[in-house]
C-alpha positions as semicolon CSV with decimal commas, in nm:
position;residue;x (nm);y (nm);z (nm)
1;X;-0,981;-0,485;-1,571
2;X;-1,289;-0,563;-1,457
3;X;-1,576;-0,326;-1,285
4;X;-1,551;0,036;-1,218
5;X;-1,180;0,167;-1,202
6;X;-1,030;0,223;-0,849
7;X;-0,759;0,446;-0,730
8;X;-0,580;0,482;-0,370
9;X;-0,828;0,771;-0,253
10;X;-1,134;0,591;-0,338
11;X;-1,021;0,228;-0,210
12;X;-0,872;0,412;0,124
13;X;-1,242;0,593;0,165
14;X;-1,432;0,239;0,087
15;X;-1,263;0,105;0,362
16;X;-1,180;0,326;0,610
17;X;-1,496;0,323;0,785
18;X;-1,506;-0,073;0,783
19;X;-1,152;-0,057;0,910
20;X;-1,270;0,173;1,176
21;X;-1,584;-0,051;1,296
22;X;-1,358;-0,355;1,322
23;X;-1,066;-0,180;1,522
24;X;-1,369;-0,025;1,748
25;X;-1,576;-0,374;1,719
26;X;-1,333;-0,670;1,665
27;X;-1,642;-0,913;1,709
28;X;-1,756;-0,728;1,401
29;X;-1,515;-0,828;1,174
30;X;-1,616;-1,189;1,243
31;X;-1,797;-1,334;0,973
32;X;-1,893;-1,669;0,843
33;X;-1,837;-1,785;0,473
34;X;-1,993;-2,098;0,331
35;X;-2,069;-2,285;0,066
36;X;-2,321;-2,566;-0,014
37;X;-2,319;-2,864;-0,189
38;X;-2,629;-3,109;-0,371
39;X;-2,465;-3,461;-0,381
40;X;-2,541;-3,661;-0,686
41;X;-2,818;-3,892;-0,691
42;X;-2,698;-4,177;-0,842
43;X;-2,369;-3,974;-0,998
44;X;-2,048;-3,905;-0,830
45;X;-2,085;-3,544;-0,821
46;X;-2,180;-3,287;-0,619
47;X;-2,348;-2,953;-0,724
48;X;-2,211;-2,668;-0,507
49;X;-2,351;-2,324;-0,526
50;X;-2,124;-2,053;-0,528
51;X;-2,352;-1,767;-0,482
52;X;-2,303;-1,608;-0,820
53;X;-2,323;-1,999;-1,027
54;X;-2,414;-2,351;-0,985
55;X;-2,081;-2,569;-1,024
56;X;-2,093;-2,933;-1,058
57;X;-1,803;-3,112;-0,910
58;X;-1,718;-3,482;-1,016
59;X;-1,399;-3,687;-1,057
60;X;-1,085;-3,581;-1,222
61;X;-1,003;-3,778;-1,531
62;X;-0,697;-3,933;-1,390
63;X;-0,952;-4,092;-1,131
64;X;-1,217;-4,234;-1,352
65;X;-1,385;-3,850;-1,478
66;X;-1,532;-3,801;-1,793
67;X;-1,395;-3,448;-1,743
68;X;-1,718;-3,279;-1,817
69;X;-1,740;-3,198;-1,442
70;X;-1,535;-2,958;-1,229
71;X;-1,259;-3,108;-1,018
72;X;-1,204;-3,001;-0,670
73;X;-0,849;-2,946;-0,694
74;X;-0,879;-2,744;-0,992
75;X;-1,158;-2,538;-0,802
76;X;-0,910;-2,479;-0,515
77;X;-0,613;-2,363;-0,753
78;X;-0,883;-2,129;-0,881
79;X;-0,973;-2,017;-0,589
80;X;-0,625;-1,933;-0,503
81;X;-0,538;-1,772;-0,835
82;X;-0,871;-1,571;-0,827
83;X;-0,802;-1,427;-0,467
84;X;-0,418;-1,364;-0,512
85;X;-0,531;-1,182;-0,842
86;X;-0,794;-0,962;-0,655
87;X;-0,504;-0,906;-0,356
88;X;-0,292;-0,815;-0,588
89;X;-0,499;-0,553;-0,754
90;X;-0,582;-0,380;-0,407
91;X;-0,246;-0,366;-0,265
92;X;-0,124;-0,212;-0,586
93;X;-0,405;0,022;-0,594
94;X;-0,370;0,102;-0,232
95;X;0,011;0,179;-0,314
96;X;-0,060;0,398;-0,647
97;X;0,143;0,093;-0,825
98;X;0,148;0,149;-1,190
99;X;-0,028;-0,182;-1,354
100;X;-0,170;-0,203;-1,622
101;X;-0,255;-0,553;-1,612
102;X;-0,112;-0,896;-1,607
103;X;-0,153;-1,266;-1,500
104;X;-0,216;-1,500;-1,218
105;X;-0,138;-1,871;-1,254
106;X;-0,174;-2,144;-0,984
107;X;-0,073;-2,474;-1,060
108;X;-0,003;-2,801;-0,790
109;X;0,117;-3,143;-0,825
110;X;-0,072;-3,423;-0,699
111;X;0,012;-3,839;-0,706
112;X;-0,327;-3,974;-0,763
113;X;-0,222;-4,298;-0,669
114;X;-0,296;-4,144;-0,268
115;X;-0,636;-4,033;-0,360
116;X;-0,720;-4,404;-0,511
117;X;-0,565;-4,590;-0,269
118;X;-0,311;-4,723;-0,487
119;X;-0,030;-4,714;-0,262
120;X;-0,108;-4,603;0,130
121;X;0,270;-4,394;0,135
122;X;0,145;-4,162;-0,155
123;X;0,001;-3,839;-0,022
124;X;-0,347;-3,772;-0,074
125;X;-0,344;-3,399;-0,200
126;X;-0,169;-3,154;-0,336
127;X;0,225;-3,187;-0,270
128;X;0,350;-2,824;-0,350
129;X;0,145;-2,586;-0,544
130;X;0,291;-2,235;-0,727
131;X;0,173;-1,906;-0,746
132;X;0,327;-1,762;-1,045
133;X;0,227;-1,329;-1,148
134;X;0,349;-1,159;-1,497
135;X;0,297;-0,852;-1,463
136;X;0,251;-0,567;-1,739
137;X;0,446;-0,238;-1,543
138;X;0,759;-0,045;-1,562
139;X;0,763;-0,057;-1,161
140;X;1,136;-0,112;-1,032
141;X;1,196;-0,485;-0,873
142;X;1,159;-0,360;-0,532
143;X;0,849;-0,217;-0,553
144;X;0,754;-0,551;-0,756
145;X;0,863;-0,733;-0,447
146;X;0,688;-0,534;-0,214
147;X;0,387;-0,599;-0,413
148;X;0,423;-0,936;-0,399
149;X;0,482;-0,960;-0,005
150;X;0,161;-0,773;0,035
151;X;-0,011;-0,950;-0,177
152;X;0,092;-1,306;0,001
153;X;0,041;-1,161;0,345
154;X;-0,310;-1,056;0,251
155;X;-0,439;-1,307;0,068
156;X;-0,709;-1,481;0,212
157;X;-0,674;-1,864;0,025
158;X;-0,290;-1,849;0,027
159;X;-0,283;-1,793;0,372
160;X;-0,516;-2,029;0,470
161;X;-0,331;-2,312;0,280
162;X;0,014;-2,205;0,409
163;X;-0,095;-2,186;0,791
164;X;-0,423;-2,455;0,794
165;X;-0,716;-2,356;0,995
166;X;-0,862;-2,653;1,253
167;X;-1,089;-2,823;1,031
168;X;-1,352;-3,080;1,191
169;X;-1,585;-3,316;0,973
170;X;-1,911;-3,457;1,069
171;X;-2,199;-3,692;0,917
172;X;-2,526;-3,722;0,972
173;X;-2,861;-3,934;0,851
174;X;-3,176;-3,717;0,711
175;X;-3,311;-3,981;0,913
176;X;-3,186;-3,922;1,235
């Protein structure tokens, strides 16, 4: 584990008053995440800050990549396996759940003859991705289910994949 150790009490008291504002001030709750990219001058890449690191995005190997670069889809499964792993840990902290630690795996398929424009019927994107937990605990299956349907309805990524948000796209010239 990483970071201080938590238990129920002290996660319950970190966000009780944060729970409190946003059922007093829903507007509160509102808040707007981003992230940034550089694009490449004269590369195919794009350098996207994450706030804690400067990642550098470029093609996947199967699409012309050296593989030196970070791939998008690979960021997104990580993404996914890095929030389900966090949900995870505060649901079963939240419900005294005895872990002691475990793993987190995301892994998709994707037909890259979509994203290449190989054949126009191939999706472009991932065609069914898994979430997959091992778990180190001596909890009894239901519990380890219950865990698990908290931990889907709460996580932020999973559910935003699952149900897709409205998404809009716009371009621009610098010289405009």
């Amino acid at each position: 584990m990483y970071g201080a150790k938590m238990d129920a009490t002290s996660l319950r008291a970190l966000q009780a008053p944060l729970k409190a504002k946003y059922g007093e001030d829903p507007g509160a709750a509102l808040i707007t995440l981003r992230a940034k990219g550089v694009l490449g001058e004269g590369a195919i890449a794009c350098k996207v800050d994450t706030g804690r690191a400067l990642v550098e995005a470029g093609l996947h190997p199967a699409t012309g990549g050296s593989g030196a670069q970070a791939c998008s889809g690979d960021m997104l499964l990580e993404a996914l396996a890095a929030c389900a792993g966090v949900t995870l840990a505060a649901v079963a902290t939240a419900l005294e759940f005895r872990l002691q630690g475990g793993t987190v795996e995301a892994e998709g398929d994707l037909d890259f003859r979509g994203t290449l424009g190989v054949d126009r019927s191939a999706p472009v994107g991932f065609h069914e991705i898994r979430l997959a937990f091992v778990l180190d605990t001596d909890e009894p299956a239901d519990r380890i289910a219950t865990l698990l349907r908290l931990t889907e309805r709460y996580c932020v990524v999973l559910q935003t994949l699952r149900v897709p948000p409205q998404i809009t796209a716009s371009a621009a010239s610098r010289a405009s």
